[in-house]
C-alpha positions as MATLAB code, in Angstrom:
seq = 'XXXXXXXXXXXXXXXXXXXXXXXXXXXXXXXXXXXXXXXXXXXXXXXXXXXXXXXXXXXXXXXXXXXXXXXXXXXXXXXXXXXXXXXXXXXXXXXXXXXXXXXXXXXXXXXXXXXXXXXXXXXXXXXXXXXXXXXXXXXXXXXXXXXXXXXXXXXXXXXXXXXXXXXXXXXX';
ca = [
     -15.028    6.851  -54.619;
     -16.204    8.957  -56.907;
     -19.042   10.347  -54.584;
     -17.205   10.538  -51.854;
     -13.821   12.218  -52.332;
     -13.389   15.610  -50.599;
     -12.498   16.617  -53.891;
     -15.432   15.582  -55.803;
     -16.932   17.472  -58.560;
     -19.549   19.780  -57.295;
     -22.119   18.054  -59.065;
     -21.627   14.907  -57.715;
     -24.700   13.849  -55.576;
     -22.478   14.117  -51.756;
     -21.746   17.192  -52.889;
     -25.636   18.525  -53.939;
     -26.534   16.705  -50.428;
     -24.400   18.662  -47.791;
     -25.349   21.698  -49.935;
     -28.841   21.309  -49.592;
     -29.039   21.101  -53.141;
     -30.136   17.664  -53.637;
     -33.226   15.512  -51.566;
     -32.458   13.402  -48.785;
     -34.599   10.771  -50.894;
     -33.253   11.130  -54.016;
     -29.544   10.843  -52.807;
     -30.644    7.575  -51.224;
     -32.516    6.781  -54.767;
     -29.293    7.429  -56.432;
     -27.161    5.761  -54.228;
     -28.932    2.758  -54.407;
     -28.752    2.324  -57.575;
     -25.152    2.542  -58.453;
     -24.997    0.125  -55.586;
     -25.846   -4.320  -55.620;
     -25.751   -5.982  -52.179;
     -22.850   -9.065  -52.350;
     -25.031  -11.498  -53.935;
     -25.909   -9.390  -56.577;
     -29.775   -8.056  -55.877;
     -30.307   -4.466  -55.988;
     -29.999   -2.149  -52.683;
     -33.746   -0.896  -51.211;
     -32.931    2.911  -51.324;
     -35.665    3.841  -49.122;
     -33.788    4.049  -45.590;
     -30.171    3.833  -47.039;
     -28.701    6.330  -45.400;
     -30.065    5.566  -41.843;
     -28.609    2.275  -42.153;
     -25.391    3.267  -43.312;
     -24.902    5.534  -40.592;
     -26.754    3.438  -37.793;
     -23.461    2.146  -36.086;
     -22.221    5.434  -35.759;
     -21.918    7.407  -32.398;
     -20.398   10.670  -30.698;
     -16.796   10.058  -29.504;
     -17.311   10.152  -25.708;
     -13.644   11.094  -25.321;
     -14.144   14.086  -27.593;
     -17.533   15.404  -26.400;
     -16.023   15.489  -22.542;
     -13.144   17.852  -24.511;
     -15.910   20.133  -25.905;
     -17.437   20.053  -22.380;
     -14.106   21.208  -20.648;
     -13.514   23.860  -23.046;
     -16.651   25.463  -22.559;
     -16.321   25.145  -18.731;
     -12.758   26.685  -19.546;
     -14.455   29.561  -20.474;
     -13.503   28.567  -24.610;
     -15.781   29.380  -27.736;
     -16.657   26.082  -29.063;
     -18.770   25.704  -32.809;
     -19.337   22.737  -34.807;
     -19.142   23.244  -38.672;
     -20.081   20.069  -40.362;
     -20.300   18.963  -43.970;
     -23.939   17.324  -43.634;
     -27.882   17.599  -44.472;
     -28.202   17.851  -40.872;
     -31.467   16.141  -40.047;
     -30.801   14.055  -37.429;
     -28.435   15.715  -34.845;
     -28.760   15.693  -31.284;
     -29.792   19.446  -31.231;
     -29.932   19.140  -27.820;
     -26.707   17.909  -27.380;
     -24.844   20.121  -29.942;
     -26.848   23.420  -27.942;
     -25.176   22.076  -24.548;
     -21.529   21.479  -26.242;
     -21.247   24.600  -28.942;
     -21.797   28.017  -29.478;
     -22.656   28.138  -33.018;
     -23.258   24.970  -35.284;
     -23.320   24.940  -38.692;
     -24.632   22.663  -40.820;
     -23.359   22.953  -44.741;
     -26.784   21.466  -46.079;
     -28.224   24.490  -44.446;
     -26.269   27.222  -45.692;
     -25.328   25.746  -49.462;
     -22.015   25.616  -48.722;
     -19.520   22.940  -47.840;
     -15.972   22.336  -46.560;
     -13.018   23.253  -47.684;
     -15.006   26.184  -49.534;
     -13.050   29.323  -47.750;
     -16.631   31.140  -47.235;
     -17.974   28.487  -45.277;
     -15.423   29.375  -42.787;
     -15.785   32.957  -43.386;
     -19.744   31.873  -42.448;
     -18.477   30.566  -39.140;
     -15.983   33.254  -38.090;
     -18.741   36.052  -38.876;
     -21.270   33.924  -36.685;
     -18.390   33.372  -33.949;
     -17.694   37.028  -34.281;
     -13.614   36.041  -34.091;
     -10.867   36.732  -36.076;
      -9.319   33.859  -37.761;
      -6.079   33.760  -35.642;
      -8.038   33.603  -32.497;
      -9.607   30.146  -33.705;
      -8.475   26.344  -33.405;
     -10.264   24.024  -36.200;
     -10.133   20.306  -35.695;
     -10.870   17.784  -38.558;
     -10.624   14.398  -39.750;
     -10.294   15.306  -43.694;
      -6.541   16.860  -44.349;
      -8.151   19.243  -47.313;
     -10.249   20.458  -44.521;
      -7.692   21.851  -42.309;
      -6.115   23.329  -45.480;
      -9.073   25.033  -46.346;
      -9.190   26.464  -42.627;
      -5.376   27.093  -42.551;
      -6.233   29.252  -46.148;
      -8.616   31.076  -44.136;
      -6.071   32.034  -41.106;
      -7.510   29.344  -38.645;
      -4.733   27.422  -36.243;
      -5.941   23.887  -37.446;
      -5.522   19.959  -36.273;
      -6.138   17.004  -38.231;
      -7.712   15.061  -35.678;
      -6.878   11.221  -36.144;
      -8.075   10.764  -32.428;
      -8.716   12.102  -29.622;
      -5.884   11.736  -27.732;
      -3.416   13.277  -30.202;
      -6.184   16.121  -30.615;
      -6.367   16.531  -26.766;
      -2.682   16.902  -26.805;
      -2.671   19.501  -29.683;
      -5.035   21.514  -29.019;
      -3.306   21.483  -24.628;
      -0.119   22.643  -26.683;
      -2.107   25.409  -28.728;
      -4.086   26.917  -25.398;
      -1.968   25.983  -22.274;
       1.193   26.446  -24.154;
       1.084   30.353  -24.884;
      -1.357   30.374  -27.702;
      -4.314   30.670  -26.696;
      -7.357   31.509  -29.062;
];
């Protein structure tokens, strides 16, 4: 818990990873070792994070919303606290705008200039933007910035926020 609260120290090795501060390898190193598998042996840290993330997969529900709002005509960016090695590049070209990466810049949600990063590479005013996230203190942190923002807790209550936000009169 400590690593992985939002609102972790900003030395704490999650942190110095989506910053690019910190190796891939030596997260892994250090996560493995303040980590012992049920029976008790130690965790192989070589790999670690590739198999703690193997299961996981784009929401198809949520990439055919990205789709439509592009088709609609809709700026779309993905900002993402991450190192950023492995994602579908191709993908992310074909569904945003502008993707940022925090391990690539050195800065990391809710930090108000990584925002600022985005809305300069967007070239939009705050007001004029929609930001969708799982982590509550990461729609604060856009909300502090002058972003619209939805705490996405799926994608049907996002689809149905972010209808009421465009279709409804406010359009971004």
């Amino acid at each position: 818990r400590r690593w992985l609260g939002r609102d972790a120290a900003r030395d704490n090795p999650v942190h110095l990873l989506e910053t690019g501060r910190l190796a891939l390898s030596e997260f892994e190193h250090r996560l493995a070792a303040a980590l012992v598998t049920l029976d008790g042996a130690p965790v192989r840290a070589e790999g670690l994070v590739d198999r703690l993330f193997a299961g996981m997969r784009h929401d198809p529900v949520m990439v055919d919303l990205l789709r439509t709002a592009r088709a609609a005509g809709l700026h779309t960016a993905l900002l993402s606290n991450s190192w950023g090695n492995d994602y579908p590049r191709a993908l992310l070209d074909e569904l945003c705008d502008i993707v940022v990466i925090s391990g690539e810049i050195g800065l990391r949600k809710p930090d108000p200039a990584i925002y600022r990063h985005l809305l300069n590479q967007l070239g939009l005013p705050p007001g004029r933007c929609v930001f969708v996230d799982d982590f509550p203190v990461n729609v604060r942190g856009a909300e502090a910035v002058g972003m619209r923002a939805i705490h996405h807790v799926n994608p049907v209550t996002t689809r149905t926020a972010l209808h009421e936000l465009i279709v409804g009169g406010a359009r971004p």
